[in-house]
N, C-alpha and C positions, 0 to 999 in steps of 0.2 A: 241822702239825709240819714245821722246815725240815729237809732232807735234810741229811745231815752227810758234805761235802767232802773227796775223798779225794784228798789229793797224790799226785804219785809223780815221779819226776825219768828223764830218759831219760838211754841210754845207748849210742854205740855204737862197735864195735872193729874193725876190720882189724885183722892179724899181719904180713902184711908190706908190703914198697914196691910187690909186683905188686898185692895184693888190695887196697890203696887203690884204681887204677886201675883193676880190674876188679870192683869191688863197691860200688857207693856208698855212702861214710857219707851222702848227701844222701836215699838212696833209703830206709836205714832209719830215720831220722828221719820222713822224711812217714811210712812204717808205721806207727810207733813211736806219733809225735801223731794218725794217724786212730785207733790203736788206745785213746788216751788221750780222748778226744772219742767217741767211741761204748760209753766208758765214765764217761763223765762222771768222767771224774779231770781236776785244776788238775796241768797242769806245772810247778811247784817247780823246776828247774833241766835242762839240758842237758850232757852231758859226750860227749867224743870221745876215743878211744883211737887213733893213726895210727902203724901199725907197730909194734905193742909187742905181744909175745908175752903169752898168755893161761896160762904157765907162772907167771909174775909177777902175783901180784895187786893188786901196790903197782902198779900203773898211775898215771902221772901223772893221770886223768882219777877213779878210786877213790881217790888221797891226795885230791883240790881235793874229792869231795863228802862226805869223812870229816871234813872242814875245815866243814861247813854247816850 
């Protein structure tokens, strides 16, 4: 019986111009995809949020995957 393939699309945020530089979006992406790979899920898409407060859900990065 084939296993039935679970997408899931990554996501990650900084709030502000300091916490892009002191918190990688690069860092939670490899997380992100080791966590996706030791779950056997297919990454379906990538989005980045840079600097945009988490008051706002209209995130440029949540309107492009509400678009997919």
């Amino acid at each position: 019986m084939k296993k039935k393939t679970t997408k899931c699309y990554l996501y990650t945020r900084v709030s502000t111009s300091i916490q892009v530089e002191g918190y990688s979006l690069d860092a939670q992406r490899d997380k992100l995809r080791k966590y996706a790979a030791y779950k056997d899920m297919v990454i379906a898409g990538e989005y980045s949020d840079e600097g945009f407060s988490g008051k706002n859900i209209q995130g440029r990065a949540v309107r492009y995957h509400s678009r997919d």
